[in-house]
N, C-alpha and C positions, 0 to 999 in steps of 0.2 A: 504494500500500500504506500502509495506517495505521497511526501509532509504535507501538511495543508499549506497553499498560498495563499497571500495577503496581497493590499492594493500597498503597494509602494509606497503612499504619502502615510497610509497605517504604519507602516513595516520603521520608517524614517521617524513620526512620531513617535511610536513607545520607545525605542532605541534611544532616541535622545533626551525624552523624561528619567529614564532608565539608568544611564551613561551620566547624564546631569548630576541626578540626584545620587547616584554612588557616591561622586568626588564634592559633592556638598557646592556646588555650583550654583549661583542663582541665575534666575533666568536675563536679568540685567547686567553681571558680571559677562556670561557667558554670549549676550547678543555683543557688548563693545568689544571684544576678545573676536569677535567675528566679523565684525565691522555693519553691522546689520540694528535695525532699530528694533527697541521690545518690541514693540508692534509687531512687526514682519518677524521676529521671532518663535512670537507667542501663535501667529499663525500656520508659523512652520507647523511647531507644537500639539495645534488644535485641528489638525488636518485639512486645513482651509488653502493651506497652498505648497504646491510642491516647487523647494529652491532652484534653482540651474543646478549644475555640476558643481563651477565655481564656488557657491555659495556652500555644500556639504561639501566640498574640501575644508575651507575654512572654519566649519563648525570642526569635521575632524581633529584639526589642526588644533580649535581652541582649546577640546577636549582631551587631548592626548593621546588618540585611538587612531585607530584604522577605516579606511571607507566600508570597508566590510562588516565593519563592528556596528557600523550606521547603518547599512541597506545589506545583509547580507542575502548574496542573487537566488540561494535558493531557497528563501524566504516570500518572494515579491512574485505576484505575478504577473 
């Protein structure tokens, strides 16, 4: 039986509530570390929009992880 997939903007969201909240990150810390405003963060967040590329490197980057630790592929459908 094959893992269940998820919509990518899901899969990205809990990942980075997830990830955040491990390293005790706030969500305002972690948007200027990313160059992004709360707002557009928080909508990352709320599944309301999915970033460029660009944009989840940059979360990766703030966070200390890996892209795959954000969307991993065989996660997302």
């Amino acid at each position: 039986m094959a893992p269940q997939k998820w919509p990518v903007e899901y899969v990205l969201a809990m990942n980075l509530k997830r990830i955040r909240k491990d390293k005790r990150i706030t969500e305002e810390n972690l948007s200027r570390w990313a160059g992004l405003t709360v707002r557009a963060y928080r909508d990352i967040e709320e599944e309301r929009y999915v970033p460029k590329l660009v944009v989840i490197v940059r979360l990766a980057r703030a966070l200390g992880c890996k892209l795959d630790d954000l969307i991993p592929l065989d996660e997302v459908e």
